[in-house]
N, C-alpha and C positions, 0 to 999 in steps of 0.2 A: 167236440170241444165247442165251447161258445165263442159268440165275436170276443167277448171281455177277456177273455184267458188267452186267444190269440191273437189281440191287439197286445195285451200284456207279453207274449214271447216275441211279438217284432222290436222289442225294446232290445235294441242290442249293445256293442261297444263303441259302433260306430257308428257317429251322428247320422253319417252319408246313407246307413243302410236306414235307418228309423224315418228320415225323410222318405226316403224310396217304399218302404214298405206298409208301416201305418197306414196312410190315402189312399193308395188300393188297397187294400184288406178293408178298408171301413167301406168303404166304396162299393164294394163286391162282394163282400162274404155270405152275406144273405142269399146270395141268387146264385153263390158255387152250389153243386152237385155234390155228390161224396165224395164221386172221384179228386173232382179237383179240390175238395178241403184234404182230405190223405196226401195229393200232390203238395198243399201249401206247407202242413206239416212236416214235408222231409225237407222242404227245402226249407223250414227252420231250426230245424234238426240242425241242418249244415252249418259247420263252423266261421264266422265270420272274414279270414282273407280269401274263401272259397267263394265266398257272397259278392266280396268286394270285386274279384276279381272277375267272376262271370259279369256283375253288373258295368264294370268298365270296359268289356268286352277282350280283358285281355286271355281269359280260355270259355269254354264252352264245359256247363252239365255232360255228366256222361249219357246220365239219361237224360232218354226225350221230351219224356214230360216235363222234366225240370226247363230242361231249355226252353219248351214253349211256356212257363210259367213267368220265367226269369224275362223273356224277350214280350209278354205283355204285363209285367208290371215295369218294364223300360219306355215301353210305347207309351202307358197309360199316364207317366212321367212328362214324358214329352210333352202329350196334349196339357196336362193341366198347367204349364209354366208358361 
C-alpha cells in the first residue's frame, strides 16, 4: 500500500487517534519494512474504541506486534509535543 492510501486509512472518527497516527505514519513509513507496514495495517484494521483504548493505556493488543506498534507511535507522541 502507498504512504497516500495509508495516510488516508489513519483518517479515522476520532480526532485523538488522527493526531496520534498521521505524524508517525508520515514520519516513518518509508523506512518500515514489510513486516512492519502488515503490522501497521492490522492495527488499522482495528476498530477505533480498541485504538482509543490501547492508546490511553487503558488495555493492551493481544498481539505483540501491535503492542509494540501502538507503544512506539505513543513514544513517538511524546517526543514531538
Amino acid at each position: 500500500m502507498t504512504l497516500g492510501k495509508t495516510l488516508w486509512r489513519c483518517r479515522r472518527g476520532a480526532r485523538e487517534l488522527d493526531a496520534l497516527l498521521h505524524p508517525y505514519v508520515k514520519a516513518y513509513y518509508e523506512e518500515f519494512s514489510v513486516a512492519q507496514r502488515v503490522t501497521l495495517n492490522q492495527l488499522l484494521a482495528c476498530p477505533d474504541p480498541d485504538l482509543l483504548d490501547w492508546f490511553l493505556n487503558r488495555t493492551q493488543p493481544e498481539s505483540p506486534s501491535l503492542a509494540v506498534l501502538v507503544n512506539d507511535i505513543s513514544q513517538f507522541n511524546r517526543r514531538e509535543r
